[in-house]
C-alpha positions in Angstrom: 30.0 5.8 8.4 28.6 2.6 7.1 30.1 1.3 3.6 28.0 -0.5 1.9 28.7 -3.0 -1.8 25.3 -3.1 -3.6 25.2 -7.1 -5.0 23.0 -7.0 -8.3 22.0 -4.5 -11.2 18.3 -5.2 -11.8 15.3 -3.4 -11.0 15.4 -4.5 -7.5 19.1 -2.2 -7.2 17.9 0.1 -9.5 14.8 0.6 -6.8 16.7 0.4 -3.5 19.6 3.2 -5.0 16.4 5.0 -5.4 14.9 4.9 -1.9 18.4 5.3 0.0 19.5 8.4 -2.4 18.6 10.7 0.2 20.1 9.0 3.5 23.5 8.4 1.3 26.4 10.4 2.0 25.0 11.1 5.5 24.6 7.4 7.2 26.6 5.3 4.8 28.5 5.6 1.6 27.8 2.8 -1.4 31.6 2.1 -2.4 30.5 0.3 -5.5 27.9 -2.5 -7.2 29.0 -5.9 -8.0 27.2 -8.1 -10.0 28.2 -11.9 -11.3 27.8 -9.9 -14.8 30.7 -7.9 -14.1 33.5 -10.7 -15.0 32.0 -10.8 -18.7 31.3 -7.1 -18.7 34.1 -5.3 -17.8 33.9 -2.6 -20.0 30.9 -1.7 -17.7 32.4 1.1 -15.3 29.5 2.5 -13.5 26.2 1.7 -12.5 23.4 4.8 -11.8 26.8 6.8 -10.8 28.2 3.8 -8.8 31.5 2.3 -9.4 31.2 -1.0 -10.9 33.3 -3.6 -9.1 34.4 -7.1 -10.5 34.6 -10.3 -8.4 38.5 -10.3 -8.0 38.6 -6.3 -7.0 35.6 -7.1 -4.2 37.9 -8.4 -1.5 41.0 -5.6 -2.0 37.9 -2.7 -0.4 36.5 -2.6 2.6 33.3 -2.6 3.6 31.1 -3.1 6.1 27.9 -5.0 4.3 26.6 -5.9 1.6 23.1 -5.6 -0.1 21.9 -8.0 -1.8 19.5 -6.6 -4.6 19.2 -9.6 -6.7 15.6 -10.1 -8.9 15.7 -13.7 -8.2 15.7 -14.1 -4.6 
């Protein structure tokens, strides 16, 4: 199984949780979202029932990928 860190918590992420709902759990698991947000928000704990992970916590998980969902880009 695939884990994946979902990078961003704008529509785009909001859109993309959406379309991979069904497929989760079977191909890959989403371990968390991480946004540059996070260091100034951390009472935020989870995003559409996704852990929220800070900057410093990002590189104590593994994962395999991860998704960048930004609006900008």
């Amino acid at each position: 199984m695939v884990n994946l860190i979902i990078w961003g918590r704008g529509n785009v992420a909001s859109e993309i949780l959406e379309e991979i709902k069904p497929y989760e759990e079977v191909y890959f698991k989403i371990i968390g979202v991480i946004d540059r947000d996070t260091v100034f928000e951390k009472k935020i704990n989870t995003y559409k029932g996704h852990l929220v992970i800070s900057l410093e916590d990002l590189f104590k998980i593994e994962f395999d990928y991860i998704v960048i969902c930004s609006d900008f880009y």
